[in-house]
C-alpha positions in Angstrom: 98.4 120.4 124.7 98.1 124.2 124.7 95.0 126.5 124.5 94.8 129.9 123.3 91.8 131.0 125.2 90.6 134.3 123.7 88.1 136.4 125.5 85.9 139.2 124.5 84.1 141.1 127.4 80.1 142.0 127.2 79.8 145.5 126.2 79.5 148.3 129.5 80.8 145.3 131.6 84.4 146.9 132.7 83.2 148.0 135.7 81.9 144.5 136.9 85.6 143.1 135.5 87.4 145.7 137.7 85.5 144.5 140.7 86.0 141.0 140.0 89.9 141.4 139.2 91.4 140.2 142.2 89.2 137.3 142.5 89.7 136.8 139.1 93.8 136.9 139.6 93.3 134.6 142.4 92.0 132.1 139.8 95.0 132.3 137.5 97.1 131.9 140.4 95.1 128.6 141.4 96.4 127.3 137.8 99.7 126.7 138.8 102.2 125.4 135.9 98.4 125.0 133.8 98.9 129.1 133.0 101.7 129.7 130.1 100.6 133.1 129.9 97.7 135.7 130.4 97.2 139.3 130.3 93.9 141.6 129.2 93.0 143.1 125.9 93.0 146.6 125.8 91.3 149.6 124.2 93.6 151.9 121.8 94.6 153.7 125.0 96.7 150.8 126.2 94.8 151.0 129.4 91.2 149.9 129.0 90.6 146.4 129.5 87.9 144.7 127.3 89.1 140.9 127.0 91.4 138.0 128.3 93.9 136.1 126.7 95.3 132.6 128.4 97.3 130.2 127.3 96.6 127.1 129.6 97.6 123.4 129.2 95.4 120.6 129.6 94.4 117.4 128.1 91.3 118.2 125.7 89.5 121.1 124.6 87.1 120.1 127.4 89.3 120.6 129.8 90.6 123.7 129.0 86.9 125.3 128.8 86.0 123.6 132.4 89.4 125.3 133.9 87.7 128.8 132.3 83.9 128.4 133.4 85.2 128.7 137.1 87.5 131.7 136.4 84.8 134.5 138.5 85.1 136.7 135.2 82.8 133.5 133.4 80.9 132.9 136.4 79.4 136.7 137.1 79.4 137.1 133.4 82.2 139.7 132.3 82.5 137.4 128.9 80.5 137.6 125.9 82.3 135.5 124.6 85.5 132.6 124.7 87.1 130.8 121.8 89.8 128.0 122.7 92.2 127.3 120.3 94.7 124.7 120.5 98.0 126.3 120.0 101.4 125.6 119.1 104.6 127.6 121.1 107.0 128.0 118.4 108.7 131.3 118.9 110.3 132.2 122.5 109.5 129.0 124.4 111.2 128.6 127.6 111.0 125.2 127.0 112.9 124.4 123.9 
């Protein structure tokens, strides 16, 4: 099943996200085939991050949320908060 995992960073925290970037990039990669899609939230300017939002695959809600708590954004707290969604690719799969 799919996951819209949707991420809202801690207020003042983009300068702790921009130093954990490439690690965090690192741990998409590490997903493999898991990762649909990601990309950052930004500000009005198009340019200023201030969320995440991934769509994984995995079995349970549970699963989905374990695969996020190790992404180094969780870990050194960027987040204030994730919500994960199941979610339903109707429009522009790749898949059929």
């Amino acid at each position: 099943m799919l996951y819209a995992v949707i991420c809202t960073d801690k207020p003042g925290s983009l300068p702790l996200r921009q130093e954990k970037r490439p690690e965090h990039l690192e741990h998409l990669k590490s997903l493999g085939d898991q990762l649909k899609l990601a990309g950052p939230f930004t500000e009005d300017d198009g340019v200023t991050m201030n969320g995440s939002l991934l769509v994984i695959e995995a079995d349970t809600p549970e699963a989905a949320r374990a695969l996020v708590e190790k992404d180094p954004f969780f870990v050194h707290g960027v987040f204030e908060n994730v919500e994960i969604r199941p979610w339903k690719w109707t429009v522009n799969n790749p898949n059929g």
